[in-house]
VOGU-3710 file (C-alpha; in Angstrom, 3 decimals, decimal comma):
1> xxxxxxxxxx> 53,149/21,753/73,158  56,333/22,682/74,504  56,812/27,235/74,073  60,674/28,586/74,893  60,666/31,954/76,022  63,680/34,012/74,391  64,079/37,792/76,698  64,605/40,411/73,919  63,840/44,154/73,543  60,495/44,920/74,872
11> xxxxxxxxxx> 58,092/42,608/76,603  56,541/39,424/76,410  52,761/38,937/78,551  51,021/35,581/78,724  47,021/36,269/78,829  43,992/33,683/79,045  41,304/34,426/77,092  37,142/33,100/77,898  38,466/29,908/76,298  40,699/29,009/78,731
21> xxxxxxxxxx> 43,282/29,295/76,520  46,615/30,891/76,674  47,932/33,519/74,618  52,181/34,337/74,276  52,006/38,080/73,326  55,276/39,656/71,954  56,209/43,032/70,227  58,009/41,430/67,643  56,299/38,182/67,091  52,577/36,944/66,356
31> xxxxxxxxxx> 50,523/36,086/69,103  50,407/32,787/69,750  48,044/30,466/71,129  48,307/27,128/73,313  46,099/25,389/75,594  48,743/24,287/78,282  47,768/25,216/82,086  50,938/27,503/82,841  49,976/27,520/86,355  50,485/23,838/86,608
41> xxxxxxxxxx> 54,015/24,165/85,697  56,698/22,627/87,763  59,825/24,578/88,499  62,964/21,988/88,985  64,378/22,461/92,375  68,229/22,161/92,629  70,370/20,954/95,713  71,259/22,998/98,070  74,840/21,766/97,759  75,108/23,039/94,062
51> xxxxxxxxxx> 74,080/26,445/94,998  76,496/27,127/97,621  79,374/25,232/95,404  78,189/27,722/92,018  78,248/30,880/94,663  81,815/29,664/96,193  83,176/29,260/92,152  81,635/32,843/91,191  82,458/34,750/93,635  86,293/36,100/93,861
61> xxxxxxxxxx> 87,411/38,635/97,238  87,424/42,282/96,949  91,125/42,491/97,699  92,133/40,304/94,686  90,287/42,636/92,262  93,224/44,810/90,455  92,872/48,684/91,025  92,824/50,071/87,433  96,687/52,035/87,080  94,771/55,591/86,712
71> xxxxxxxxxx> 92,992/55,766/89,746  95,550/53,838/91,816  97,589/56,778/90,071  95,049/59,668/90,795  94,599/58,588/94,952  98,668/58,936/94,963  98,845/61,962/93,721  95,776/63,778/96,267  97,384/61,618/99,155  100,847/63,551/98,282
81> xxxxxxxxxx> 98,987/66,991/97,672  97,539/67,091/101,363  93,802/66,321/102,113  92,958/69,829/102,535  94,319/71,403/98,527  91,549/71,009/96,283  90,972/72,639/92,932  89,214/75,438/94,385  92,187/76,423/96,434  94,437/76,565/93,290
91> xxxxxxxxxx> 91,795/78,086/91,221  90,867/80,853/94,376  94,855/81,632/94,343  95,583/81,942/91,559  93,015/84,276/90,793  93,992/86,446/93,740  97,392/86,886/93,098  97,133/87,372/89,489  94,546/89,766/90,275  96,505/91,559/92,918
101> xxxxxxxxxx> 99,491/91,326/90,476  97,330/92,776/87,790  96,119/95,834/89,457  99,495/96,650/90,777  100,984/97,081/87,369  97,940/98,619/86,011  97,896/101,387/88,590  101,809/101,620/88,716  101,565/102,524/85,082  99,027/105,528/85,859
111> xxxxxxxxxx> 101,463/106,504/88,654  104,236/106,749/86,255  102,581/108,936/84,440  101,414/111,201/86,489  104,827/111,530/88,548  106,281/112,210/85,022  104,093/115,014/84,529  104,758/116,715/87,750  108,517/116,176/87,986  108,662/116,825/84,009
121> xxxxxxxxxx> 111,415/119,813/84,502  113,858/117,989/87,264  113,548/114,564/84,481  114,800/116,876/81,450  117,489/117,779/83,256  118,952/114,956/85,142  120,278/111,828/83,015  117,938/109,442/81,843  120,175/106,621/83,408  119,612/108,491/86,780
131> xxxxxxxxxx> 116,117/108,730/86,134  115,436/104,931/84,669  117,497/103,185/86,916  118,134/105,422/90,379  114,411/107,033/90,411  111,663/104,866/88,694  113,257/101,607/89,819  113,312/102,580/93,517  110,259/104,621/93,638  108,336/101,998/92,105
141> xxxxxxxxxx> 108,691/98,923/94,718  108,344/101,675/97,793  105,010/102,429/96,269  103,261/99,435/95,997  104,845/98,091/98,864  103,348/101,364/100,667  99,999/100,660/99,478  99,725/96,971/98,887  97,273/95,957/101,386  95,178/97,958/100,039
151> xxxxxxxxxx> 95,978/96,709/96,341  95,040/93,122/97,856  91,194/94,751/99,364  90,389/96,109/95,749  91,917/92,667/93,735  89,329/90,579/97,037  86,569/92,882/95,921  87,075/92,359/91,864  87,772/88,854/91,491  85,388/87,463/94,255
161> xxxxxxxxxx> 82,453/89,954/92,874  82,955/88,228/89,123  82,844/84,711/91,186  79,665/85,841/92,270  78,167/87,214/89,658  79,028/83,687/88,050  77,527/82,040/90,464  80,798/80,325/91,104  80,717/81,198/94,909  77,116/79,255/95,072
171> xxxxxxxxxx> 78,233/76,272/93,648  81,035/75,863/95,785  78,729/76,276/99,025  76,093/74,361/97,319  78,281/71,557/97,059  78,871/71,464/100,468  81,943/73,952/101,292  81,731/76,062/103,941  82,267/79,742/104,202  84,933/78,875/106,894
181> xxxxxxxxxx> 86,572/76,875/104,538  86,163/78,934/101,717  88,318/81,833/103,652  91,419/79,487/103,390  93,137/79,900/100,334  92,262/83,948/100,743  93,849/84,116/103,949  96,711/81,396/102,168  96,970/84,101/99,616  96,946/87,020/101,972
191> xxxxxxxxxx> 99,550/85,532/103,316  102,080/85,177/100,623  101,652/88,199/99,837  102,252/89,918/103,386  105,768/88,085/103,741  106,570/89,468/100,639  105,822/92,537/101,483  106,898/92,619/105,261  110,592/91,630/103,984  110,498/94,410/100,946
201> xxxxxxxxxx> 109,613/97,139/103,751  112,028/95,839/106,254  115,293/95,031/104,456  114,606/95,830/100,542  113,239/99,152/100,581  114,814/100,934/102,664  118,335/100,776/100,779  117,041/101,568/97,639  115,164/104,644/99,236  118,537/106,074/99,749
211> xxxxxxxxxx> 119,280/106,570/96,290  115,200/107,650/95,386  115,922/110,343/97,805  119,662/111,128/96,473  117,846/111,638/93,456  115,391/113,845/94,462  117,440/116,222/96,220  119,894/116,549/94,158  117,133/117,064/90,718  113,707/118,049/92,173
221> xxxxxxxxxx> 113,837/119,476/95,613  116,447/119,358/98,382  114,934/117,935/101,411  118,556/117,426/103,231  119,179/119,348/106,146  123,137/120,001/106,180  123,368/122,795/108,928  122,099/122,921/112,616  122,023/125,695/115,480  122,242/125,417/118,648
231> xxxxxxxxxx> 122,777/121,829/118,914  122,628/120,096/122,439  122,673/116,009/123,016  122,991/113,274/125,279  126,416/111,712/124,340  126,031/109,038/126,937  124,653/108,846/130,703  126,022/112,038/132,252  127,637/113,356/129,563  126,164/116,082/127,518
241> xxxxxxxxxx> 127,043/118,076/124,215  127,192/121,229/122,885  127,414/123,029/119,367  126,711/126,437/118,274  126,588/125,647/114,623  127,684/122,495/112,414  127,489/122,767/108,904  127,665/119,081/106,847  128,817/119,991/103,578  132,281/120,925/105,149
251> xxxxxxxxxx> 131,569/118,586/107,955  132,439/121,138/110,731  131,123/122,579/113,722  131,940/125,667/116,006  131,925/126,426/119,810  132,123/122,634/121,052  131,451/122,171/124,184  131,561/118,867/126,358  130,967/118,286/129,911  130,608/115,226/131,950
261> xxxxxxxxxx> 128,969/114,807/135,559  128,770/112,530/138,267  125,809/112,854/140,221  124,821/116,361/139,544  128,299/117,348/139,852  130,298/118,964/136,982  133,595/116,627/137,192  134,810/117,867/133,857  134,908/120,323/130,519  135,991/120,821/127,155
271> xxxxxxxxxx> 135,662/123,479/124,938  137,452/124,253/121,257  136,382/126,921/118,901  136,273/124,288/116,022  135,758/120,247/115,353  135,553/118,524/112,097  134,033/114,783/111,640  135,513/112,455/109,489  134,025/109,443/107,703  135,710/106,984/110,620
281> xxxxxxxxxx> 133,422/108,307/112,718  136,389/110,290/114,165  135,523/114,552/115,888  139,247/116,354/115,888  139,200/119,297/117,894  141,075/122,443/117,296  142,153/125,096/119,693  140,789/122,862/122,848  141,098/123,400/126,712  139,832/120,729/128,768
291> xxxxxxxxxx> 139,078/121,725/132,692  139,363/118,851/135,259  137,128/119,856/138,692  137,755/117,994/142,107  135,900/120,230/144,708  137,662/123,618/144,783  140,410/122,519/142,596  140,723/123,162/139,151  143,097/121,993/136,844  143,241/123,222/133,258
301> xxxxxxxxxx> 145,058/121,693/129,803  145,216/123,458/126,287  146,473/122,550/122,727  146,170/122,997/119,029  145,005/119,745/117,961  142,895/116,442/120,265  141,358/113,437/118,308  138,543/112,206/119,908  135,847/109,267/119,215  132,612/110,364/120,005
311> xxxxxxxxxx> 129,235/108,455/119,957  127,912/111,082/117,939  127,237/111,429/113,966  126,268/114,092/111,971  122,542/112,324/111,126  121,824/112,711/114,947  120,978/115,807/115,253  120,526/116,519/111,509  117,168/115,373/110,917  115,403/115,487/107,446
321> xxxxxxxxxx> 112,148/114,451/106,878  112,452/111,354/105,266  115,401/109,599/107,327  113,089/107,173/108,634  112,441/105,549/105,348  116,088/104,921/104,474  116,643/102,554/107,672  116,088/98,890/108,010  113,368/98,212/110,631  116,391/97,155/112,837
331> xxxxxxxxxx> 118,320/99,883/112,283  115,535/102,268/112,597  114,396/100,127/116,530  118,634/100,694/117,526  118,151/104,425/116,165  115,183/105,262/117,975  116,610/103,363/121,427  120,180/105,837/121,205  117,788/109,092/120,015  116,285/108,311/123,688
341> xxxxxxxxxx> 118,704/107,539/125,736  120,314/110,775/124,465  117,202/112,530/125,398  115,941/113,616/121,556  112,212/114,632/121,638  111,784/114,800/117,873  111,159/110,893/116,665  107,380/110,623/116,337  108,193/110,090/112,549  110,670/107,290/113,064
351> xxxxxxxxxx> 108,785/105,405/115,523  105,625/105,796/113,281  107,595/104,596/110,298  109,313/101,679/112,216  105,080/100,636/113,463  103,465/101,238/109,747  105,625/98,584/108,624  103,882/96,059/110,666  100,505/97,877/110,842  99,966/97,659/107,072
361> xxxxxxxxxx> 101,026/94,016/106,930  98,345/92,920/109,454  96,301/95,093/107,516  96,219/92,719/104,350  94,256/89,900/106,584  92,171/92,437/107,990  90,908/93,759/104,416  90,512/90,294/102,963  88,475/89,206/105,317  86,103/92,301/104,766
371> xxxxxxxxxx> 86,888/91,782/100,947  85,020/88,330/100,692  82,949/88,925/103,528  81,162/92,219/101,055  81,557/90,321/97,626  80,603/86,928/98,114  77,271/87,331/97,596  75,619/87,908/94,036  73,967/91,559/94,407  71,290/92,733/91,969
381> xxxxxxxxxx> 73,914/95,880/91,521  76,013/93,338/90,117  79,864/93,752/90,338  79,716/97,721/90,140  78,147/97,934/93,265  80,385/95,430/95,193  83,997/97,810/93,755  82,518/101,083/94,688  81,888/99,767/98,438  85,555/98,751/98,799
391> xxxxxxxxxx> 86,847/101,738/97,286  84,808/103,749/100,163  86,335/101,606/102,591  89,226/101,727/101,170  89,423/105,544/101,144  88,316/105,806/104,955  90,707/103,511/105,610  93,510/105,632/104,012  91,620/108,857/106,068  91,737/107,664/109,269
401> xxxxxxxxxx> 95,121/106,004/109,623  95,987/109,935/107,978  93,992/111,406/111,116  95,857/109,081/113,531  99,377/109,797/112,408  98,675/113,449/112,450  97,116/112,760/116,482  100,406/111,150/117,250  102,911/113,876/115,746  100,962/116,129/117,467
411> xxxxxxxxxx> 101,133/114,260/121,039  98,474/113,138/121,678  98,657/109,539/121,005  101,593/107,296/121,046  103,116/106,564/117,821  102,194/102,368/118,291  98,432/103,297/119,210  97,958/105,670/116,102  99,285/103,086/113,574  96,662/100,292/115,047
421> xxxxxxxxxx> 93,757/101,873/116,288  92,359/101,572/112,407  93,472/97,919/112,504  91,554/97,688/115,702  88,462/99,072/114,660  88,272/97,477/111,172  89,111/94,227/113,027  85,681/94,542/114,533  83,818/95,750/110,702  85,828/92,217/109,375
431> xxxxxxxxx> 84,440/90,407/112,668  80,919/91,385/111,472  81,040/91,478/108,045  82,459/87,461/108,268  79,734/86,191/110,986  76,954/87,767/108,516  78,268/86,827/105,276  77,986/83,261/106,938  74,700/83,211/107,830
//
């Protein structure tokens, strides 16, 4: 009795009953039964030869077998993006700064509001164009440049808390990134975002300060200083200056006085009862005598009328209190360097100003670091919990770079060391924060 086994869905068993007998056993079929010995069947043996010649035919190489178009398509495209830009680093980014972007116009908006409110009267009664276009769209970029870093701590905290309380942050370590790694597109996106605002503070702002002030002087309150008393400065090595009184809305002063010397020695002098300053950078002097000293001898020259150039302008020794903000950084370095060599004592605020600029930018790595290093983790307070931490920090941060400023006006610190002590010390909170949130 010759049986032909057919493989289909389920299983076939062979079984021998008491009878010797076989039995074919299938789901779909009924049993049956044969008395053929099974174990005395004979399996054909083939040549070797034919099984190396079938393996030879049926097997092709690897290298022949066509790439399908997509992924030949796909492996382009990640070798052209750069082996370290994955989807997380787009998706972390763009989170960030459309977060950071986010909170900036969200808290502009309450700013606008409340500087409306207090400058209510001065906004009546200047022009609205003034007030659109001269105020609100210079006092707008100098404040959240002023306080971006701090903008980019609270957007860290926010979107990296709701990653966590997602679980998003676990998955990405759980599937095998490290917290190393994870800081890169932060620190990519802190970044961007502190060239942006290092060349706003340098070479953007300050211009456009000049007309926010304008405005405010001339609508709210007039911080300008246009007279001076008493007036005494360095012209150049040797060479010193004096004015009784200068007043710059008529750009003139009274009782000039000039005298040079050459070591220790008075060589020369001129007085005039009255100099005016023109827009050349030009001082005329009226009513002059000039007094030429060699030993004993004295030899003196009057006249009505001298022009003389002068390395001198008004905004020397006519200090407001915000000149520093309406100088380029290298404007502000070249105005600091001539204030000393003419032996002004009064620049704490420009040298502070000229060191915030950088201070602040090296603050935005300092706070994201601290940012991710707090919120990664999923907290049982939830997201609440993570926001009202970096608002503390954020606060003391704000505090003590206050106290420090005030240390240095007052002498006791140097402007540079009161701008980065806080970077210094939160340096070392960021340095702990990161090693911990990586355990």
């Amino acid at each position: 009795m010759a049986i032909s086994r057919r493989f289909k869905k389920g299983s076939d068993t062979l079984l021998q009953n008491s009878d010797k007998q076989w039995e074919l056993i299938s789901e779909n079929t009924p049993t049956v039964r044969s008395e053929y010995d099974f174990t005395q069947m004979e399996v054909p043996k083939i040549p070797v030869e034919n099984l190396q010649e079938q393996a030879t035919l049926n097997t092709a190489p690897l290298e022949e077998i066509p790439e399908p178009p997509q992924l030949e398509e796909k492996v382009k495209k990640e070798k052209k993006g750069g082996p370290w830009i994955k989807h997380f680093d787009r998706y972390i980014i763009k989170k960030f700064l459309g977060t950071f972007f986010f909170a900036i116009l969200l808290l502009l908006a309450i700013v606008v509001m409340f500087d409306i409110n207090e400058k209510l009267d001065a906004m009546l009664t200047a022009p609205l164009k003034e007030t659109v276009f001269k105020y609100f769209m210079n006092f707008l970029p100098y404040f959240a440049n002023q306080f971006a870093p701090l903008f980019v701590f609270i957007s860290v905290i926010f979107f990296t808390s709701k990653l966590a309380d997602h679980s998003e942050i676990i998955a990405m370590l759980s599937s095998g990134i490290s917290f190393k790694r994870l800081m890169v597109p932060y620190l990519v996106s802190a970044t961007i975002i502190a060239v942006f605002t290092l060349i706003l503070a340098l070479y953007v702002i300050p211009p456009a300060n000049v007309k926010r002030i304008e405005y405010t002087n001339q609508w709210v309150k007039n911080k300008r200083v246009d007279f001076g008393d008493n007036i005494q400065l360095q012209v150049r090595p040797g060479v010193m200056a004096y004015l009784s009184r200068y007043d710059n809305t008529t750009k003139r002063g009274f009782r000039f006085t000039m005298e040079q010397f050459s070591n220790n020695t008075l060589v020369s002098r001129i007085t005039a009862q009255d100099v005016r300053y023109d827009t050349l950078g030009r001082w005329k002097l009226n009513d002059y005598g000039i007094r030429q000293f060699d030993g004993l001898k004295e030899t003196y020259t009057k006249g009505k009328t001298l022009d003389t150039t002068l390395n001198i302008e008004p905004r020397d020794f006519l200090i407001a209190k915000n000149d520093q903000e309406m100088l380029t950084s290298p404007q502000l370095r070249d105005y600091i360097n001539k204030q000393k060599a003419r032996g002004v004592a009064n620049l704490q605020q420009f040298e502070l100003e000229y060191e915030k600029r950088f201070a602040m930018t090296a603050a935005a790595f300092i706070l994201t670091v601290i940012g991710l290093s707090l919120s990664s983790r999923k907290v049982r307070g939830g997201m609440g919990l993570n926001i009202g931490i970096g608002l503390l920090l954020s606060f003391s941060y704000i505090l003590f770079m206050t106290v420090t400023q005030t240390f240095a006006i007052s002498g006791y610190t140097s402007p540079r060391l009161a701008m980065w002590i806080p970077n210094i010390i939160y340096t070392i909170i960021a340095v702990f924060l990161y090693h911990r949130a990586a355990q």
